[in-house]
C-alpha positions as CSV (number, residue, x, y, z in Angstrom):
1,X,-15.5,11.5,-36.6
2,X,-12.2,10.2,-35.0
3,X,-9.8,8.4,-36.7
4,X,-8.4,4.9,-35.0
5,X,-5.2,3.9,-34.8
6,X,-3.1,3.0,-38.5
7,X,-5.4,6.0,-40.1
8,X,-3.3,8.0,-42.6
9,X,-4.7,11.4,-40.7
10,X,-1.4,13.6,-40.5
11,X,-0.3,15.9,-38.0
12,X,-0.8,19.4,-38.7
13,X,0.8,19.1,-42.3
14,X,3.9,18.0,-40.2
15,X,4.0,14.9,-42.5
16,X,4.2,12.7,-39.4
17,X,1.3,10.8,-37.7
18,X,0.9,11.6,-34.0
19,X,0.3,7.5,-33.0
20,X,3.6,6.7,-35.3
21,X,5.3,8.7,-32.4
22,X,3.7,6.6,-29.9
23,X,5.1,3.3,-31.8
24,X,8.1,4.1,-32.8
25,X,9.3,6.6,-29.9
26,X,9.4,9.9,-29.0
27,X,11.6,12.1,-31.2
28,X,12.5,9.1,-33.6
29,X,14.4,8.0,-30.2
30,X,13.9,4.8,-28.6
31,X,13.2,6.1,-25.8
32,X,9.2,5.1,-25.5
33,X,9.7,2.7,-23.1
34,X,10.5,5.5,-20.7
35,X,6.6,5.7,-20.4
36,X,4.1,4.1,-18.2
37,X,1.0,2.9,-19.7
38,X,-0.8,5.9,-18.6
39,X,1.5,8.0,-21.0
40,X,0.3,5.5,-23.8
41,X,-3.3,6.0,-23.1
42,X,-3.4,9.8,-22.4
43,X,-1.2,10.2,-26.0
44,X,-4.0,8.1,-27.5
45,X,-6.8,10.0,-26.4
46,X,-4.7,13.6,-27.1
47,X,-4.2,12.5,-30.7
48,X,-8.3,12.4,-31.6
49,X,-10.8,14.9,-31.2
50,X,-11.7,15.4,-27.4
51,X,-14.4,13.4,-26.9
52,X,-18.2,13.7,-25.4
53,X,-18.3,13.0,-21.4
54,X,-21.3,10.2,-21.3
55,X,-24.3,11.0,-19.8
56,X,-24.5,7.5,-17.5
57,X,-23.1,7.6,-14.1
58,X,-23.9,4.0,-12.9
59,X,-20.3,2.2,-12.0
60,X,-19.9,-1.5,-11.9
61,X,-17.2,-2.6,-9.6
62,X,-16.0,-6.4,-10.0
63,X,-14.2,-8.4,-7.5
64,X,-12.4,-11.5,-8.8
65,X,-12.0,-14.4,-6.0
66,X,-9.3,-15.4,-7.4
67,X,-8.2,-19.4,-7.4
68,X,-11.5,-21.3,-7.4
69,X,-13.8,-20.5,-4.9
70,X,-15.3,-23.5,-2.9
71,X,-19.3,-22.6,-3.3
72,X,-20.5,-26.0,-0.6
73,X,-18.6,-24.2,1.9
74,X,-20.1,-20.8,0.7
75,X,-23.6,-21.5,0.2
76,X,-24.1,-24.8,2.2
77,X,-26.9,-27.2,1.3
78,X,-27.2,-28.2,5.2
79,X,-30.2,-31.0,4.6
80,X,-28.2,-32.3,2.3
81,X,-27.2,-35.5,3.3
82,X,-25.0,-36.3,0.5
83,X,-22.8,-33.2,1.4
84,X,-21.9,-34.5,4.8
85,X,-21.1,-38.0,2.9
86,X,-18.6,-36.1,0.6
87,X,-17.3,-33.8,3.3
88,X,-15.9,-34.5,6.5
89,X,-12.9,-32.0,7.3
90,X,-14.4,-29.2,5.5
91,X,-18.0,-29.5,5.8
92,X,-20.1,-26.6,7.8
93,X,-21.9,-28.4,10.5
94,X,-25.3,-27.6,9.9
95,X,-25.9,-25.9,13.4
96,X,-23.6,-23.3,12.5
97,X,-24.7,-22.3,9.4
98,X,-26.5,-18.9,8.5
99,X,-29.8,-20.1,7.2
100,X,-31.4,-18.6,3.9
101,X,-34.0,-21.1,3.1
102,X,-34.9,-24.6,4.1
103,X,-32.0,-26.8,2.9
104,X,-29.5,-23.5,2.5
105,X,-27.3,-21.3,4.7
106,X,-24.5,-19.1,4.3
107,X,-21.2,-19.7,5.5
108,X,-20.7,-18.7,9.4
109,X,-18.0,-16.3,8.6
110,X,-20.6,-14.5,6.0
111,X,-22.4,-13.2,9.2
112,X,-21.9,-9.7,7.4
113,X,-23.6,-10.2,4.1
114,X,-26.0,-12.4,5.6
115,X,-27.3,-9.1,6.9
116,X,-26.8,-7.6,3.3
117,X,-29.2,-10.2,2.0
118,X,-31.8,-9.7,4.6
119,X,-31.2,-5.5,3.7
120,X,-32.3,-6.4,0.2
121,X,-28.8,-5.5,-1.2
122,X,-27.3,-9.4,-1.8
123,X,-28.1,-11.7,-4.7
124,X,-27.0,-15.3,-4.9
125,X,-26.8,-16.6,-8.5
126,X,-26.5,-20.5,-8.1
127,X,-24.9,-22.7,-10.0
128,X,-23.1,-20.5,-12.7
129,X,-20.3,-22.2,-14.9
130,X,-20.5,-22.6,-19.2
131,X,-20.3,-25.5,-21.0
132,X,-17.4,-27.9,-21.1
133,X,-16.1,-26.3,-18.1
134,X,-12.4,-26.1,-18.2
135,X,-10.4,-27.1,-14.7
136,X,-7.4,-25.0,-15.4
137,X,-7.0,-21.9,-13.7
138,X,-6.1,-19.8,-16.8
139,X,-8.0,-21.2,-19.5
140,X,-11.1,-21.0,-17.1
141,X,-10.4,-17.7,-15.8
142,X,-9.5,-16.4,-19.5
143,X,-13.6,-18.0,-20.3
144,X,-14.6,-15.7,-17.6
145,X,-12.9,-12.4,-19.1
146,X,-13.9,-12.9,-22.3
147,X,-17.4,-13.4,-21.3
148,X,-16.9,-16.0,-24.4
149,X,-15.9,-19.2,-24.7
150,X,-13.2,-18.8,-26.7
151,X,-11.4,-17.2,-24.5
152,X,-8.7,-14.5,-25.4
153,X,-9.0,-15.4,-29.2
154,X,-12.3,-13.1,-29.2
155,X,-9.4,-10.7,-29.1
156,X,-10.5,-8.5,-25.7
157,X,-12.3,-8.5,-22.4
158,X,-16.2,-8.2,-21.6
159,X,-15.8,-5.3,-19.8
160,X,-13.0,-3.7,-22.3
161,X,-15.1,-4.4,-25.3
162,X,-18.6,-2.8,-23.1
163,X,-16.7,0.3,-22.7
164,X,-15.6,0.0,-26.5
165,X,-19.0,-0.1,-27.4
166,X,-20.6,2.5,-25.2
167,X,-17.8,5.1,-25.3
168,X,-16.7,5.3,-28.7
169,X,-16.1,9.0,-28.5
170,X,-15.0,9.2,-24.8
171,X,-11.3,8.9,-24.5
172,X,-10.5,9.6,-20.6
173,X,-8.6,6.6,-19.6
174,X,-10.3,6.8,-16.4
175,X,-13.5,5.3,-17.6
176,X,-12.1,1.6,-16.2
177,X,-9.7,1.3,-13.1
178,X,-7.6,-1.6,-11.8
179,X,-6.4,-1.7,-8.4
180,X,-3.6,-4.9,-8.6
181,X,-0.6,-5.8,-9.5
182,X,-1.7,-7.8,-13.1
183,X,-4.5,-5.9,-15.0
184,X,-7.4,-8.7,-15.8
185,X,-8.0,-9.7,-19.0
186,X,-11.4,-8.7,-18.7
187,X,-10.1,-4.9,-19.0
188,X,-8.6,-4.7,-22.0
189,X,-10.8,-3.7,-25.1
190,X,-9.7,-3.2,-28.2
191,X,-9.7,0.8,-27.9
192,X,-9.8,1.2,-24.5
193,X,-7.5,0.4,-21.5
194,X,-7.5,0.5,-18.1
195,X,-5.9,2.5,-15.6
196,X,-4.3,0.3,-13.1
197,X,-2.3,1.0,-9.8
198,X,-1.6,-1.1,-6.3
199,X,-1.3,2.2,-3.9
200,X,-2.8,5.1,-5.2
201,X,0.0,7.1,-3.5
202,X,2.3,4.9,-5.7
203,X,0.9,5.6,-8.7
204,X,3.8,8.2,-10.3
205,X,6.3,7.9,-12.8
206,X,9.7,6.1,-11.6
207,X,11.8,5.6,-14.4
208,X,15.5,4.9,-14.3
209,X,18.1,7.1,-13.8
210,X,18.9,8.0,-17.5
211,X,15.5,8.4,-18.5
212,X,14.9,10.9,-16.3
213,X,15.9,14.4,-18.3
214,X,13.9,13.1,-20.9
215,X,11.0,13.3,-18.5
216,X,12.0,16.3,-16.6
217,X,12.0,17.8,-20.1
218,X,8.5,16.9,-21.3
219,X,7.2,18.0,-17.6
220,X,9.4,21.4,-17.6
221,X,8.6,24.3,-18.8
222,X,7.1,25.2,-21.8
223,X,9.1,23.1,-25.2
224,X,11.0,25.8,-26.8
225,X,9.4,27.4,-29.7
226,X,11.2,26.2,-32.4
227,X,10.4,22.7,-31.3
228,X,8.3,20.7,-33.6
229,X,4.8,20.7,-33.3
230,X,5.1,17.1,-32.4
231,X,7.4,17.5,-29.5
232,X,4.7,19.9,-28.0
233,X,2.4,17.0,-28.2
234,X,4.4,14.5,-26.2
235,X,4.8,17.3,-23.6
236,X,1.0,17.9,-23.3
237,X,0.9,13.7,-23.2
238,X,3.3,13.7,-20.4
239,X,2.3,17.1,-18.5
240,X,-1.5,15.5,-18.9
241,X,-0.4,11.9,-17.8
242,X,0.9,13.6,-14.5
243,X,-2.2,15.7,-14.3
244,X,-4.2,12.5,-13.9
245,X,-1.8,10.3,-11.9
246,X,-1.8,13.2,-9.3
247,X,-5.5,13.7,-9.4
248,X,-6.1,10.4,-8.1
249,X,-3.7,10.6,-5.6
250,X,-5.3,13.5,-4.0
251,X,-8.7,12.5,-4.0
252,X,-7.6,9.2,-2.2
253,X,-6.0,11.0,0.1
254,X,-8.7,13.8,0.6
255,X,-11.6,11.5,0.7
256,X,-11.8,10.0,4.2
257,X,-13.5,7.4,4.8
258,X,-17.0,7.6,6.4
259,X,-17.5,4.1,8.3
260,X,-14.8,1.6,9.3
261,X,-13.1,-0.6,7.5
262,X,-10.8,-4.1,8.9
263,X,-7.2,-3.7,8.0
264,X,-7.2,-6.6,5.4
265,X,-5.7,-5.7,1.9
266,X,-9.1,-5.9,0.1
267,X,-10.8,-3.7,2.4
268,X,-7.8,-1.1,1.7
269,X,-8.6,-1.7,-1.7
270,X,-12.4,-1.0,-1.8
271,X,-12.2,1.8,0.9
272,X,-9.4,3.4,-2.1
273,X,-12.6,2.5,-4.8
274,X,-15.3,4.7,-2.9
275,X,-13.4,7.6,-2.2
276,X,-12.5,7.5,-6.3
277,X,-16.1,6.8,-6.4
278,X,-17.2,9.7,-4.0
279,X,-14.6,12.1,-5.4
280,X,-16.3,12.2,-9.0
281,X,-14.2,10.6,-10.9
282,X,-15.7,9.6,-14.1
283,X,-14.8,6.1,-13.7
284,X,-17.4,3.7,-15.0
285,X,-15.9,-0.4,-14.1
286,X,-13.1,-0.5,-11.3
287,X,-12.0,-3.9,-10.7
288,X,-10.6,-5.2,-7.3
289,X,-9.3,-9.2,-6.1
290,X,-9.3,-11.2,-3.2
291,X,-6.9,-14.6,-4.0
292,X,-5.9,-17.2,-2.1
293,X,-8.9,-19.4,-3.0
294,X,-6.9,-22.5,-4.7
295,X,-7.5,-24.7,-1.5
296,X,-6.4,-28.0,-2.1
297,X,-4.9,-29.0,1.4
298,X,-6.3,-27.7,4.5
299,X,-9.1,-25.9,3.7
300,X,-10.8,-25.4,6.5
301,X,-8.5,-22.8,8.3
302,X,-8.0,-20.9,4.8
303,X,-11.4,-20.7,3.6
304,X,-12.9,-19.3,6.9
305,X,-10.3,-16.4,6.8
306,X,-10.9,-15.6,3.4
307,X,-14.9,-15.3,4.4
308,X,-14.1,-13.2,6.9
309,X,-11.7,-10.9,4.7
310,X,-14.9,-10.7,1.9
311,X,-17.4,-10.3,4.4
312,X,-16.4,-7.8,6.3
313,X,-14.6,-6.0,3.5
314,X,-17.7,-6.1,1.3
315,X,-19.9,-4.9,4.2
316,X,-17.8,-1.3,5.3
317,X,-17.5,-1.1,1.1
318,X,-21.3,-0.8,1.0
319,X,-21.8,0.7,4.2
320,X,-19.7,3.6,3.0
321,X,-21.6,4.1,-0.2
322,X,-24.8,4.4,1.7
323,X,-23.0,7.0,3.7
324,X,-21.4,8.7,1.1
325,X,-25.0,8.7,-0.7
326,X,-23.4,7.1,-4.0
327,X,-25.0,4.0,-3.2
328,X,-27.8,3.5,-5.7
329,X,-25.0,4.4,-8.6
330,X,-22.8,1.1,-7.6
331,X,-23.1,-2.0,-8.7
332,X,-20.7,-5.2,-7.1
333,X,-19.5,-8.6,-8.8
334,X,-17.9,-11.3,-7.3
335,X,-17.1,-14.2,-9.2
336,X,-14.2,-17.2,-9.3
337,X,-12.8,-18.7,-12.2
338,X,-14.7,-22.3,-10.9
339,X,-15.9,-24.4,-7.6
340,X,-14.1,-26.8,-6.2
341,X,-15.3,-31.0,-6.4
342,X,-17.3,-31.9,-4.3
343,X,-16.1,-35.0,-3.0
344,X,-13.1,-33.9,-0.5
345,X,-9.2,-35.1,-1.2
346,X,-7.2,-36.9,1.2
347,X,-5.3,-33.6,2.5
348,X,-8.1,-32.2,4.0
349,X,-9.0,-30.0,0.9
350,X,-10.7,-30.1,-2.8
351,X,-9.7,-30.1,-6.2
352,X,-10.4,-28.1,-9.4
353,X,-14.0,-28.2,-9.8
354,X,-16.8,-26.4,-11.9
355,X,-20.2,-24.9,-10.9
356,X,-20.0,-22.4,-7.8
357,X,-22.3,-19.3,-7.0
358,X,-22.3,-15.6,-8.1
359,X,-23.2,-12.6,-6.3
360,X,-24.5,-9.1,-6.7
361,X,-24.5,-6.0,-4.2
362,X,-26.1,-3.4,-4.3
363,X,-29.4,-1.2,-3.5
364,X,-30.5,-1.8,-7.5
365,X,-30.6,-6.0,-7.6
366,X,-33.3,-8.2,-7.2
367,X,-31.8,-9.8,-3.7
368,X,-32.0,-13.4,-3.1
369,X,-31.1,-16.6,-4.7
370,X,-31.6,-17.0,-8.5
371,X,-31.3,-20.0,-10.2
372,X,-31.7,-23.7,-8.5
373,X,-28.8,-25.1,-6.3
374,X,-26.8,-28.2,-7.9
375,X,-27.9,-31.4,-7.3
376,X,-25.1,-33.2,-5.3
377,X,-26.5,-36.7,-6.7
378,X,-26.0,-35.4,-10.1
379,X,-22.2,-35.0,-11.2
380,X,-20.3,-35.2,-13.7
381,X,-16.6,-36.5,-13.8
382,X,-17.4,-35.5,-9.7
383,X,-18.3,-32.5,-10.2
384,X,-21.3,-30.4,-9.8
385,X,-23.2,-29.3,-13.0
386,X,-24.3,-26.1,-14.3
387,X,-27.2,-24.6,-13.5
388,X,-27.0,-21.3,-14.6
389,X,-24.6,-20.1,-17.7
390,X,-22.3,-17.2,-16.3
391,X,-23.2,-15.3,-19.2
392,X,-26.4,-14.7,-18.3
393,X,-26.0,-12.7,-15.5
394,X,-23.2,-10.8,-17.3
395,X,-26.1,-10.2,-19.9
396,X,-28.3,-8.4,-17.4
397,X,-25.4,-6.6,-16.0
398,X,-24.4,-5.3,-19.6
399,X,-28.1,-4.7,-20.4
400,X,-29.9,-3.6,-17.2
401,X,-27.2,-2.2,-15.6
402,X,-24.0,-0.8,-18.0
403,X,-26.9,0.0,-21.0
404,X,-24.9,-2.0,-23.7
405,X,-25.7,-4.5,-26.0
406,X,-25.1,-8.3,-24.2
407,X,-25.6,-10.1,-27.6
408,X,-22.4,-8.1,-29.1
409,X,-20.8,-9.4,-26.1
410,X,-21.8,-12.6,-25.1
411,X,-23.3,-13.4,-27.9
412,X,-26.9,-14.6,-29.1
413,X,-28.6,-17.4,-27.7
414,X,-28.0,-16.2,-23.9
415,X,-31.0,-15.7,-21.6
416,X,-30.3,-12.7,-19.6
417,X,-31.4,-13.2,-16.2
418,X,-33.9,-10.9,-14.4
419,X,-31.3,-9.2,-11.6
420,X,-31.9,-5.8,-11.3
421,X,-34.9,-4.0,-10.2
């Protein structure tokens, strides 16, 4: 049984505990911060046991819309008179929308999921928000990573704290991938961490000028003999950190894509996700984010563009796992921090709302719409109320999907929604 960090286990009789190294620097120098993450994660892992590769190989991938996603202009409820009374720049005229049902339609610029839906591979859940929903961006979006709603004070993501749970003994730092600049909340259990990079073929070691012998040292040859056995470990961290950086370099840039994808950043994005995907790595969450969705003047112009970027970008994504015959292991989230009001402002945009829809991808979901649309003639403080707790689904994708525990995640008292077939 592994020991976790602040256990008095000692290394080799060297009087000197491998993780102190990590804290207080290699060598006794302070030189640590010479390190990427990755260094810190890999040294973590190398100072317990090696660890038992899971035996699951479903993957999750979750795509944050980041700045409050306006769900009336997503999902439209086009016989709904009331919507047309609240929205005059930004409404979608009902003879262009994408009809579902009877009363609601897809954005026109959703033309490529609409065909996802009809597939069987799209799920709408309606109506998700939490109680007392919070209008600020990062107190909202902090509700959403926790999967609590406390926010950060539970102390580490949903996702973070799944792997916790259901890879106690699995160290690779692989298991959850970030490709962004700022690594979610959501990520970050209290064990585990994410790997996280912008450009695969950017993810290397730059440090400055005079920290690099120290690194050409732990990546040269051999540490000489009468080296401590501590110093060995720091080279096998570093000559193992590189191992793993390079690795995902080359299987980016090995794995061609097998369908087309539009040149928008989030399609580089995903098409970077299913090559990792289709070159085996044992990756379990990746998490990917399309921003830009804090419209509060001219809405209109922005908010088409950004359907376009999702839909299309979400379509080649899936089209390529079919093709690359990964596509019953993968799992997609997309969720925003909130929905905008519903009433329009005066700049031809919306505000900080609340309720706004979900969705799932995937050849595993039940498709459709779950859970009943808002009712526009029911507000509060102007905005539309929950219908659906966003917990819920994140139960049935930590139960049905991941094979975790939701109660130790979100808690007790959540109904876990019936989403996957």
């Amino acid at each position: 049984m592994r020991n976790r960090p602040g256990s008095s286990e000692l290394d080799g009789g060297a009087g000197v505990d491998r993780r102190e190294i990590l804290k207080r620097g290699v060598f006794g120098l302070g030189v640590a911060a010479a390190f990427p993450a990755l260094f810190t994660r890999t040294a973590s892992a190398l100072a317990r046991p090696a660890a038992r590769r899971a035996t699951t190989d479903r993957i999750l991938v979750v795509l944050q819309l980041s700045g409050g996603n306006d769900g009336l202009s997503t999902v439209v409820p086009f016989e709904d008179d009331a919507y047309y009374r609240a929205r005059k720049s930004t409404a979608i005229a009902k003879k262009d929308v994408i009809r579902v049902t009877e009363t609601l339609g897809l954005h026109p610029h959703l033309g490529p999921l609409a065909h996802l839906l009809e597939e069987g591979r799209m799920a709408v859940v309606q109506g998700t928000s939490y109680p007392n929903p919070n209008r600020s961006h990062f107190k909202s979006m902090d509700i959403w990573h926790a999967g609590d709603l406390s926010g950060r004070r539970v102390g580490a993501g949903w996702l973070g704290r799944c792997i916790d749970a259901s890879h106690r003994d699995d160290d690779d730092p692989r298991l959850m991938i970030h490709v962004g600049r700022s690594v979610p909340f959501s990520l970050l259990g209290h064990w585990h961490r994410p790997v996280s990079f912008t450009l695969p073929q950017n993810y290397r070691w730059e440090g400055e000028e005079d920290e690099r012998p120290v690194f050409q040292r732990l990546n040269g040859a051999a540490v000489d003999g009468e080296a401590s056995d501590n110093a060995a470990f720091v080279h096998q961290v570093a000559a193992d950190a590189r191992a793993s950086s390079e690795q995902i370099r080359e299987i980016v840039a090995s794995t061609k894509s097998l369908v087309s994808y539009p040149s928008s950043g989030l399609a580089r994005d995903l098409r970077n996700v299913s090559a990792l995907i289709r070159g085996g790595l044992p990756t379990r969450v990746y998490h990917v984010a399309l921003g830009g969705f804090d419209t509060h003047t001219n809405q209109r112009q922005r908010h088409d563009s950004l359907m376009t970027q999702l839909a299309e970008a979400v379509a080649s994504f899936q089209a390529d796992l079919v093709a690359g015959e990964v596509a019953d292991r993968v799992v997609m989230l997309a969720f925003s921090e909130f929905g905008r009001r519903v009433q329009e402002n005066a700049s031809g945009g919306t505000d900080h709302g609340a309720a706004g829809p979900m969705f799932l991808f995937g050849t595993q979901i039940r498709p459709g719409l779950h859970g009943p649309h808002p009712d526009l003639l029911d507000l509060e403080r102007g905005d539309l109320k929950m219908t659906t707790d966003f917990r819920s689904a994140y139960a049935a994708v930590i139960e049905d999907w991941l094979g975790g525990k939701a109660s130790a995640i979100v808690g007790g008292g959540i109904e876990k929604l019936a989403l996957f077939s």
